[in-house]
N, CA, C and O of each residue as an XYZ file, in Angstrom:
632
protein
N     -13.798    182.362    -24.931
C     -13.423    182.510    -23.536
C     -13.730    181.230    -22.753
O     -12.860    180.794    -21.999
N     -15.074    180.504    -22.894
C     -15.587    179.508    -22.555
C     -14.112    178.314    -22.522
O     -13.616    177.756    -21.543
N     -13.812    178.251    -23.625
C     -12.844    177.322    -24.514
C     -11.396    177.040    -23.822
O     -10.818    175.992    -23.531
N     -11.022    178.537    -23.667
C      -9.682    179.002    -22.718
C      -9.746    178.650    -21.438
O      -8.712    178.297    -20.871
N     -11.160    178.688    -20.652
C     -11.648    178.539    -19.313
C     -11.348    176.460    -18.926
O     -10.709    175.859    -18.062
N     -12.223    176.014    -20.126
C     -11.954    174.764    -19.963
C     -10.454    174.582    -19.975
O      -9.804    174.106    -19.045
N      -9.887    175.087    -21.336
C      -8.886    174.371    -21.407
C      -7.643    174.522    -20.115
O      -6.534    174.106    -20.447
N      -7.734    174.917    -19.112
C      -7.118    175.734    -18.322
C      -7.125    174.729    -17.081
O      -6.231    174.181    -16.436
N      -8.809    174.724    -17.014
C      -9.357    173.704    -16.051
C      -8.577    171.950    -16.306
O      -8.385    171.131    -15.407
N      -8.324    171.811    -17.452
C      -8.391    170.277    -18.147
C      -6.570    170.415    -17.670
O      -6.096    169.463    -17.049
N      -5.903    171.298    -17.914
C      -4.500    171.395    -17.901
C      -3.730    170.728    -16.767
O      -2.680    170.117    -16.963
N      -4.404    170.898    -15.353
C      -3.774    169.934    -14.260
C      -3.581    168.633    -14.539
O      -2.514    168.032    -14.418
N      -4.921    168.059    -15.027
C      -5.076    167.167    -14.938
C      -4.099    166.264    -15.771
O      -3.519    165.320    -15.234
N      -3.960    166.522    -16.867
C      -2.883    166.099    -17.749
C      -1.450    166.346    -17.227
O      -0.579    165.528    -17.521
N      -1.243    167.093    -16.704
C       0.580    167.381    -16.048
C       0.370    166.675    -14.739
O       1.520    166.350    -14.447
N      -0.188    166.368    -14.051
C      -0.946    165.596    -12.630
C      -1.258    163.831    -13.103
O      -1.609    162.936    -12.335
N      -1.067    163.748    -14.200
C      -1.830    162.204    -14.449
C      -0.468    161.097    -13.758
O      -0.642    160.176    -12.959
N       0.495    161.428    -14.199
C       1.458    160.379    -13.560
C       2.252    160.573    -12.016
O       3.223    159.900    -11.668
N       1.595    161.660    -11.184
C       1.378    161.731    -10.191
C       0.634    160.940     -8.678
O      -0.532    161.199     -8.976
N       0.575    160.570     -8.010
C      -0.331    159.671     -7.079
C      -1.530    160.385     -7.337
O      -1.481    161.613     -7.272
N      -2.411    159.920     -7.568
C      -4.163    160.210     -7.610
C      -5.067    159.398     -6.976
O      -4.548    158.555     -6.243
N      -6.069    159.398     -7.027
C      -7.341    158.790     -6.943
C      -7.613    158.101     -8.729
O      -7.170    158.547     -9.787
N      -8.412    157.012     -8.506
C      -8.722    156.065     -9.606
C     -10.119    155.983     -8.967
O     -10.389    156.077     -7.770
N     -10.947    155.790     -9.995
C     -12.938    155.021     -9.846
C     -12.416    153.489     -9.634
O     -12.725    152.939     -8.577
N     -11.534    152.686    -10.721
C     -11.645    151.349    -10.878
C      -9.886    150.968    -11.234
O      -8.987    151.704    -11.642
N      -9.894    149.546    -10.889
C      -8.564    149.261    -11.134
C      -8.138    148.988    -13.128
O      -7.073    149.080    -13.737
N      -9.585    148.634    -13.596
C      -9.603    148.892    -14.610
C      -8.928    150.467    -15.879
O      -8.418    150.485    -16.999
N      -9.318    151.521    -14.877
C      -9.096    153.404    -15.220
C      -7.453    153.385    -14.858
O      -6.534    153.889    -15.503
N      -7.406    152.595    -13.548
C      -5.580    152.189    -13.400
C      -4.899    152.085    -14.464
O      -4.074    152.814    -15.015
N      -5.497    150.732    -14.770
C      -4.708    150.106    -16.037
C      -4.384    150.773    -17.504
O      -3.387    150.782    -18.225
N      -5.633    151.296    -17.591
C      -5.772    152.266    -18.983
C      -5.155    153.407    -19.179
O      -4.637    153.735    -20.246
N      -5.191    154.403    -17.651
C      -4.703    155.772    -17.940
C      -3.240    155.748    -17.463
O      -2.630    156.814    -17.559
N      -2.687    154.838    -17.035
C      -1.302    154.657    -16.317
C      -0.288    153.534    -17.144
O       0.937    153.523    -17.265
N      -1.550    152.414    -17.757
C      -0.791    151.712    -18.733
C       0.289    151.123    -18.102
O       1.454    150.971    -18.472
N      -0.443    150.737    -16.826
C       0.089    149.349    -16.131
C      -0.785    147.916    -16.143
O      -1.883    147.564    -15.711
N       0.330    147.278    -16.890
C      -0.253    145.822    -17.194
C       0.159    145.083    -16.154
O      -0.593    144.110    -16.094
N       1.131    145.032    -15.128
C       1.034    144.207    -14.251
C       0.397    144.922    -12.731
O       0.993    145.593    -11.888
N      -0.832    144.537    -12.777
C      -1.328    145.083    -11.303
C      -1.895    143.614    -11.404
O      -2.396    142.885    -12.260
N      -1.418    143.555     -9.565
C      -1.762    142.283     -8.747
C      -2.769    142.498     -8.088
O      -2.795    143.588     -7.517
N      -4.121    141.445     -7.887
C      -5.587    141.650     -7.863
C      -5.561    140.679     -7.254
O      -4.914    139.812     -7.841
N      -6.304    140.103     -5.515
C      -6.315    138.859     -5.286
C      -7.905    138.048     -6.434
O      -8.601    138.679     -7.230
N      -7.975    137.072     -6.206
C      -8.962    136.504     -6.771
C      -9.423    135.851     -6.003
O      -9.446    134.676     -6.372
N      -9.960    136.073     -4.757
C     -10.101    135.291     -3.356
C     -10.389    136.577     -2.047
O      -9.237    136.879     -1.734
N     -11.039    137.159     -1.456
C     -11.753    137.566     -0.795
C     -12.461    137.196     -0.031
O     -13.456    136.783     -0.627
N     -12.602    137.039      1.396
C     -13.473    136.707      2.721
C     -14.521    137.800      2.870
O     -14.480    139.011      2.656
N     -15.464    136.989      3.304
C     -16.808    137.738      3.025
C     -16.984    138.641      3.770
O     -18.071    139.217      3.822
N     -15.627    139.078      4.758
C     -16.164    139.873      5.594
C     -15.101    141.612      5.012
O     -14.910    142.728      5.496
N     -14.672    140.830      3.693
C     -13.945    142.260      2.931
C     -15.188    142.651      1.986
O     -16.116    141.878      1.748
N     -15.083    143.868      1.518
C     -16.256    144.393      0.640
C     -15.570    144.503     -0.459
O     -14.510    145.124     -0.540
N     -16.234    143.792     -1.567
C     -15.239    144.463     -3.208
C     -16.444    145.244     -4.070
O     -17.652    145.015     -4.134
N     -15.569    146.310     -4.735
C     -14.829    146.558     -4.839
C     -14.102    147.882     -4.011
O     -14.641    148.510     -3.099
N     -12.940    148.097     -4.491
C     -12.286    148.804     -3.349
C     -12.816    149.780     -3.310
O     -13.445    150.209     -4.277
N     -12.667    150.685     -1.689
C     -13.306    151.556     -1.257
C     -12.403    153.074     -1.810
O     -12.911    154.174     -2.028
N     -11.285    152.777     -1.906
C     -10.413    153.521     -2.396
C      -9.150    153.594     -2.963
O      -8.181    153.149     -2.348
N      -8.989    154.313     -4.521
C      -7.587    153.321     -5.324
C      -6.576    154.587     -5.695
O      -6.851    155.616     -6.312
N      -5.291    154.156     -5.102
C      -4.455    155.692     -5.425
C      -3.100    154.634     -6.365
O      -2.815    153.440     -6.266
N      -2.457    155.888     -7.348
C      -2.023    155.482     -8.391
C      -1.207    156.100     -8.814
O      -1.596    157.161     -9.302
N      -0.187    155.914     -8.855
C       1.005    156.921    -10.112
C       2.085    156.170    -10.667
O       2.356    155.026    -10.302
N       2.647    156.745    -11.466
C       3.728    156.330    -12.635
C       5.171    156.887    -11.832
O       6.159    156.173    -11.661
N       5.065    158.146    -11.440
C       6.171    159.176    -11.009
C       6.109    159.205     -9.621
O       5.119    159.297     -8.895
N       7.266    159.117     -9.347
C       8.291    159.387     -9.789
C       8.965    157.510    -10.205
O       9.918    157.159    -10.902
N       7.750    156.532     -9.248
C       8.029    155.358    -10.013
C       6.876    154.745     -9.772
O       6.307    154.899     -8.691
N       6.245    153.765    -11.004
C       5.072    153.346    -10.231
C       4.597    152.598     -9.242
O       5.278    151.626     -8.915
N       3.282    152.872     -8.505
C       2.474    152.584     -6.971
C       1.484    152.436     -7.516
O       1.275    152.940     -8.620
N       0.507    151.609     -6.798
C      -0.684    151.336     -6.799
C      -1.273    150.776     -5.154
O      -0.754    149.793     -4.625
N      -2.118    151.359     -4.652
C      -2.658    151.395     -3.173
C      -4.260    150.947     -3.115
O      -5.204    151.693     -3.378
N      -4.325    149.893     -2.808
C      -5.940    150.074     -3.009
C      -6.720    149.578     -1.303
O      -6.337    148.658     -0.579
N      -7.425    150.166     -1.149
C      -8.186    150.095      0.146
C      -9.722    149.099      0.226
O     -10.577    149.042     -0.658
N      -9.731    148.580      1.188
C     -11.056    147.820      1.073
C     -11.371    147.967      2.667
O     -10.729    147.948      3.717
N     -12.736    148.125      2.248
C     -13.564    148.093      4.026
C     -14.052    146.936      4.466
O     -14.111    146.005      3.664
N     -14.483    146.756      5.769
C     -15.024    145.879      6.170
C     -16.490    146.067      5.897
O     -17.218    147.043      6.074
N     -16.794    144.520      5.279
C     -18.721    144.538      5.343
C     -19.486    144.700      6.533
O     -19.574    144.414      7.727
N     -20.004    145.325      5.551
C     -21.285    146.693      6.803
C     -20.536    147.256      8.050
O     -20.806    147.019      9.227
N     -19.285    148.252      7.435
C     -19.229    148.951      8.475
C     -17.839    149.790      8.095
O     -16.971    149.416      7.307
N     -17.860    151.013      8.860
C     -16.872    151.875      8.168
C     -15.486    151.838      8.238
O     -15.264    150.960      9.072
N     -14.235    152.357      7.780
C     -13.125    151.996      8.288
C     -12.331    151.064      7.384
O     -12.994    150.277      6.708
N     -10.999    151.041      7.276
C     -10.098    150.644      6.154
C      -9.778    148.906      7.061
O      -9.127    148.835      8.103
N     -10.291    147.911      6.487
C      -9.770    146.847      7.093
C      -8.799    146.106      6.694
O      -8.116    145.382      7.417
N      -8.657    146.303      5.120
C      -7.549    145.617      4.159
C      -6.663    146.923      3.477
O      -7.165    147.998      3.150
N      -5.610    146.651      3.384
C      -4.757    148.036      2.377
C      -3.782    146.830      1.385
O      -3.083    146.050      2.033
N      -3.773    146.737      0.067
C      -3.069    146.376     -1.296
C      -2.164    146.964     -1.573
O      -2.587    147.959     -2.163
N      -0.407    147.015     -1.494
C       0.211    147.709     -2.004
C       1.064    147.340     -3.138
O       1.315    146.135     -3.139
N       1.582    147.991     -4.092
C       2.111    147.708     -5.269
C       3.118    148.691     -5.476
O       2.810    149.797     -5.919
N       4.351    148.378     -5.183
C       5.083    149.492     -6.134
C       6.547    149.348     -6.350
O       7.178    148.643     -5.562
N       7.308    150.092     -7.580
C       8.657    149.590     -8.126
C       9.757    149.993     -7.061
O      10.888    149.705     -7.452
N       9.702    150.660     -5.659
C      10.185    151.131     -5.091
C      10.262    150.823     -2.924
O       9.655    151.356     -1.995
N      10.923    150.142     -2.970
C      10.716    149.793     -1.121
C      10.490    151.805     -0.346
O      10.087    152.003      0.800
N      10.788    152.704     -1.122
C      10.798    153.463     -0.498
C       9.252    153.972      0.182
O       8.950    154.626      1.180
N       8.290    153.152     -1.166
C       6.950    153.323     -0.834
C       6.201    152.744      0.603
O       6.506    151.686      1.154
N       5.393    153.480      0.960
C       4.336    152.222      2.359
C       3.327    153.096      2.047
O       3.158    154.309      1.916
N       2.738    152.107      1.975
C       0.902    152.241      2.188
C       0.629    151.679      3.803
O      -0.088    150.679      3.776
N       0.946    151.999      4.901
C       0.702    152.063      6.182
C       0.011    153.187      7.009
O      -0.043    153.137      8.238
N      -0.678    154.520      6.040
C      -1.340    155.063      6.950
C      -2.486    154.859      6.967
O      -3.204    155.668      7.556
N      -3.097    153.635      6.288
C      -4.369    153.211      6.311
C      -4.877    152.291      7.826
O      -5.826    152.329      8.610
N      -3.305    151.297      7.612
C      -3.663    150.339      8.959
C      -2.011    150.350      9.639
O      -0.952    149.803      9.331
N      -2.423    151.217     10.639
C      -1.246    151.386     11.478
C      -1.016    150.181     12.468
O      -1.962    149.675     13.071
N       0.218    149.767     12.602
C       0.160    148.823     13.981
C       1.297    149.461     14.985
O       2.456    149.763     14.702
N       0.279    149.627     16.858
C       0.849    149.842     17.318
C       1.659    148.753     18.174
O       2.118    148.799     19.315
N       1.658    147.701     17.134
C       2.760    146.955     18.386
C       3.292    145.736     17.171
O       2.434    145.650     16.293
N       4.343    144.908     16.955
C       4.664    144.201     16.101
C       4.971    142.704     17.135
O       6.101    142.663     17.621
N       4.179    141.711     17.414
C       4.629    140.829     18.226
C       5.364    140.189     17.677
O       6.473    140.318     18.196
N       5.373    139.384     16.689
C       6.153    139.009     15.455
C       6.333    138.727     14.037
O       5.551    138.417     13.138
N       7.644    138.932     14.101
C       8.179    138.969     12.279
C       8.842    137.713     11.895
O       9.798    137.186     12.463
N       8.288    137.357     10.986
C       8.927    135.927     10.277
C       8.581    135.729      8.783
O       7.691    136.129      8.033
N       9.695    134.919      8.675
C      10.272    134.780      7.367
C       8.895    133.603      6.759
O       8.141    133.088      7.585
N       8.786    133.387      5.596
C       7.374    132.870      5.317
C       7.103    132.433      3.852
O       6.787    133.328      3.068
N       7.190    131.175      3.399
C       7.080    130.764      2.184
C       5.936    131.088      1.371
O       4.979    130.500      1.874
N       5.563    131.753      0.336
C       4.697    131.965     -0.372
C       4.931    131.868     -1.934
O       5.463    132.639     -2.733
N       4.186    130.324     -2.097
C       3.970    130.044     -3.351
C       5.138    130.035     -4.203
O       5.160    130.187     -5.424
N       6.488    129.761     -3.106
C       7.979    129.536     -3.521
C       8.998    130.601     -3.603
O      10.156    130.486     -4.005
N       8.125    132.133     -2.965
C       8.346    133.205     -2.672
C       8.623    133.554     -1.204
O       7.926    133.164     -0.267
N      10.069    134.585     -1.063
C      10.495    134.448      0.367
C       9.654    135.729      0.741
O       9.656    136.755      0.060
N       8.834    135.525      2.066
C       7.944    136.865      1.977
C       8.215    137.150      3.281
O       9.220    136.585      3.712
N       7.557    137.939      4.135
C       8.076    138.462      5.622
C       6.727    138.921      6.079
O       6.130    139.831      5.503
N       6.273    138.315      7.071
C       4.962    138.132      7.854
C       5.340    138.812      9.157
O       6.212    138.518      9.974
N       4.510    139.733      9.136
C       4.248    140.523     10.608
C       2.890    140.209     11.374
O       1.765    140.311     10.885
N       3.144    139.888     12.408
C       1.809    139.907     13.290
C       1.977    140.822     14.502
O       3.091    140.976     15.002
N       0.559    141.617     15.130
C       0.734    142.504     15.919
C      -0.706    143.073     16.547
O      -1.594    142.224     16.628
N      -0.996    144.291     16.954
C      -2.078    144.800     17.068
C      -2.106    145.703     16.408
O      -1.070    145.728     15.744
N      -3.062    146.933     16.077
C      -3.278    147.887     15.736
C      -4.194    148.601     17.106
O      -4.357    147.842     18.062
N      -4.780    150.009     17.216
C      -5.383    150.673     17.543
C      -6.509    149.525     18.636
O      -6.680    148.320     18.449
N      -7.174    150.446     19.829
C      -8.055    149.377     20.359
C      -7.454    147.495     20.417
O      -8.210    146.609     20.017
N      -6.338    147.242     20.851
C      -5.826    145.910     20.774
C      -6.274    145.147     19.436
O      -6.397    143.922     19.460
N      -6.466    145.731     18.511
C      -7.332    144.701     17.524
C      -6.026    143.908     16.648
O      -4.909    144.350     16.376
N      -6.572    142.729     16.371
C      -5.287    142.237     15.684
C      -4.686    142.630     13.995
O      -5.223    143.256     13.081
N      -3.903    142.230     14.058
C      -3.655    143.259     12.982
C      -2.379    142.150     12.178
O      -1.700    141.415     12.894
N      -2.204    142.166     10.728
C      -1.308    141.461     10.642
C      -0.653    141.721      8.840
O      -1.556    141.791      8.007
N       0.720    141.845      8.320
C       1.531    142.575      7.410
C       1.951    141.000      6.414
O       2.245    139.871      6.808
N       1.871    141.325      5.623
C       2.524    140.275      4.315
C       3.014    140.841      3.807
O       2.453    141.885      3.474
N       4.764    140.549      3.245
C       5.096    141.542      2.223
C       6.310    140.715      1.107
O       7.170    140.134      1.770
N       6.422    140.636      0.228
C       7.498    140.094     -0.543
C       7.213    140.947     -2.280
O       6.332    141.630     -2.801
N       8.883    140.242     -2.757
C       8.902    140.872     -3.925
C       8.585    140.177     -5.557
O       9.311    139.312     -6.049
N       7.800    140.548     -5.999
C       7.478    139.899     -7.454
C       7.640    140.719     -8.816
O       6.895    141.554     -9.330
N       8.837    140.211     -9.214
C       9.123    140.910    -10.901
C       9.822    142.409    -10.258
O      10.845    142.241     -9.596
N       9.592    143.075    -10.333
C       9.950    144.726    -10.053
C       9.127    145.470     -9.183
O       9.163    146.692     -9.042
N       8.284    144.567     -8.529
C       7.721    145.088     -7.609
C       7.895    144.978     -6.312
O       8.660    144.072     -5.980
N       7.333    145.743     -5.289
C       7.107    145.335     -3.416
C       5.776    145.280     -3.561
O       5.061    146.226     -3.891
N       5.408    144.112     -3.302
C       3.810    144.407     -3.046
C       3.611    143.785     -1.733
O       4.167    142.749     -1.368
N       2.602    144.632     -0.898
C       2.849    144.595      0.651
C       0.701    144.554      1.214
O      -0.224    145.248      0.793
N       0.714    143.637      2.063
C      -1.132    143.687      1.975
C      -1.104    143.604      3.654
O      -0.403    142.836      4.313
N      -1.709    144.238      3.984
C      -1.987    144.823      5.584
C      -3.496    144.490      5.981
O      -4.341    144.904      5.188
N      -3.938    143.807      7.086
C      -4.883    143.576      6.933
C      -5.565    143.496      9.094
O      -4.889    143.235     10.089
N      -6.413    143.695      9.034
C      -7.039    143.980     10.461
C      -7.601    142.777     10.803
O      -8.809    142.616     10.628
N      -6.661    141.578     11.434
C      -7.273    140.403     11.743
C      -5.911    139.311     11.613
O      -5.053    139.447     10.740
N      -5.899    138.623     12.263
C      -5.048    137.391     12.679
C      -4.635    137.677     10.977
O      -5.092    138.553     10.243
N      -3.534    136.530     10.630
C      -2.698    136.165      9.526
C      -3.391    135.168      8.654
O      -2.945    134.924      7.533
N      -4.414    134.606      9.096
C      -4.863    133.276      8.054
C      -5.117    133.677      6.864
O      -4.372    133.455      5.909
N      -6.780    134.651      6.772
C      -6.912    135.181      5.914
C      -6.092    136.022      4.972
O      -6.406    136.003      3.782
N      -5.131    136.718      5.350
C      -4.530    137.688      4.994
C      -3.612    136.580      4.222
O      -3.011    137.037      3.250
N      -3.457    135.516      4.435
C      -2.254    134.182      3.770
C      -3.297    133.665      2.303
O      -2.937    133.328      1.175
N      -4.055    133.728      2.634
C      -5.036    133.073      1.605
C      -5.382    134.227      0.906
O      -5.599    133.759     -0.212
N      -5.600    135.568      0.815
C      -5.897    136.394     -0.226
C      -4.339    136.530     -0.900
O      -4.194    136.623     -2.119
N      -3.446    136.529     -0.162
C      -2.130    137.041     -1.185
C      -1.750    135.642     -2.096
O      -1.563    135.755     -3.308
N      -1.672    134.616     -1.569
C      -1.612    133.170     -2.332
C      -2.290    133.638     -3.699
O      -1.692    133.617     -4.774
N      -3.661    134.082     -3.528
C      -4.860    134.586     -4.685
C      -4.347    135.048     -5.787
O      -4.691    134.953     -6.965
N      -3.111    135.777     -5.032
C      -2.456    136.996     -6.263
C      -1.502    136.098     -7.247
O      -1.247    136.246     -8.442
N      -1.117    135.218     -6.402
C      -0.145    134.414     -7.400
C      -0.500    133.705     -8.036
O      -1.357    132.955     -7.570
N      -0.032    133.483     -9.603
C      -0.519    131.949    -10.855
C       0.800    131.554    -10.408
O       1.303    130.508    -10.818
């Protein structure tokens, strides 16, 4: 009975795996989803905390990868990572902006990308990177002028 009980319990999880989830590490990403291309900056400002505060993930209906990072010493989503085979995706309910001052077109690393600057919530600045690499949209949102936010996505690219 014990046996039936588990196995019952274990059953979501397996019909649920290529679904959007929660991940511990981008590493558990890679392994249980058996995505080899996830984009990771290699460059971080000290005022982002690694590792991420929170990592969502699926295969299905095409694959995404979302990863969240807070600001050091203190609560609240300041960076959002997005990854996925589909423009239909946004990872924007992490860092909303209520105002877009401007959008421009924006060379990255020989890549045509599209830079938003704006506010979010409380006037705070707020600012969008987004372009396409291989089969992906990968899109990085971040709570603070554009500099930084230019120098972690550069990170992502060899």
């Amino acid at each position: 009975m014990i046996i039936v009980l588990k196995s019952l319990n274990w059953l979501p999880l397996v019909l649920e795996q290529d679904t959007m989830r929660r991940y511990d590490s981008i590493e558990e990403v890679k392994a249980k989803l058996n995505m080899k291309d996830l984009y990771v900056p290699s460059y971080f400002p000290q005022s982002i905390t690694w590792p991420p505060s929170e990592i969502l993930a699926q295969t299905k209906p095409y694959p995404a990868v979302l990863m969240a990072f807070n600001q050091t010493g203190k609560r609240g989503v300041a960076l959002v990572i997005s990854q996925a085979a589909s423009s239909a995706f946004s990872g924007n309910e992490f860092i909303k902006f209520v105002q877009i001052t401007e959008k421009v077109p924006y060379r990255l690393k020989a890549r045509e990308a599209l830079l938003e600057v704006g506010t979010c919530k409380n006037d705070e600045p707020c600012s969008r990177l987004s372009w396409t690499e291989g089969n992906y949209r990968i899109a990085l949102a971040m709570k603070s002028p554009p500099f930084e936010l230019i120098r972690i996505a550069e990170s992502m690219l060899h």
